[in-house]
N, C-alpha and C positions, 0 to 999 in steps of 0.2 A: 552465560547469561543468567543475573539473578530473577526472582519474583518481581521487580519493579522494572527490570529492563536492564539496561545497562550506564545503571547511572553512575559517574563520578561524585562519592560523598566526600573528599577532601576539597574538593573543586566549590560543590553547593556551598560547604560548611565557609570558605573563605568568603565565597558572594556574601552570601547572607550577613554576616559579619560585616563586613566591609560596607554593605548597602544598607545596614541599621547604624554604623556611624556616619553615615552620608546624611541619612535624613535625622537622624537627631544634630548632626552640629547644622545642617537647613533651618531644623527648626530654633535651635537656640540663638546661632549667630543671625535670622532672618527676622529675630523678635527683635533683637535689640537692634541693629542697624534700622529696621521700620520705627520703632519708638525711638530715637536720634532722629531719624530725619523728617519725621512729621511734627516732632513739639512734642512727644509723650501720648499722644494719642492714637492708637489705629485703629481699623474699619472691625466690627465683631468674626466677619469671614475671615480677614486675615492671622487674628487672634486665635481664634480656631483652626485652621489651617496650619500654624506655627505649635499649636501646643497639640495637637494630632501626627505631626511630624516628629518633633520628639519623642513622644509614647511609643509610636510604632516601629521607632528606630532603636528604642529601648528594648521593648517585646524582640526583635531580630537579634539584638545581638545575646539576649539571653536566649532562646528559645533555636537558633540555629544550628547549634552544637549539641546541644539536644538532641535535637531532632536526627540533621543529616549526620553528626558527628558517632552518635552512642543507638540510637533506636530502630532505624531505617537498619544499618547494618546487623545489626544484632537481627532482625525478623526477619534474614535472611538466609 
């Protein structure tokens, strides 16, 4: 049993990974299918909603490997 428990960092590092390209192609392919089927315009939430989903799915897939791949283990 490590300092953090008994976590799985190969297991975390593919989540994270995987669930930061989930919501960046949400947000990318959710921008452009919303502006096609409205005429080019959408609501400011969903705009935000779509460019918040990208970033954050940016941040995970850089910062996962990071974190649970190199860090976690090591400061244990």
């Amino acid at each position: 049993m490590g300092r953090y428990g008994n976590l799985d960092y190969p297991r975390l590092t593919k989540t994270g990974v995987g669930l930061g390209l989930v919501l960046f192609l949400f947000g990318a392919v959710g921008a452009k299918v919303a502006l096609a089927s409205s005429g080019g315009h959408i609501p400011g939430w969903e705009r935000t909603l779509f460019f918040d989903a990208e970033w954050l799915g940016i941040l995970l897939v850089l910062f996962s490997p990071i974190i649970f791949g190199i860090v976690l283990p090591l400061t244990e």
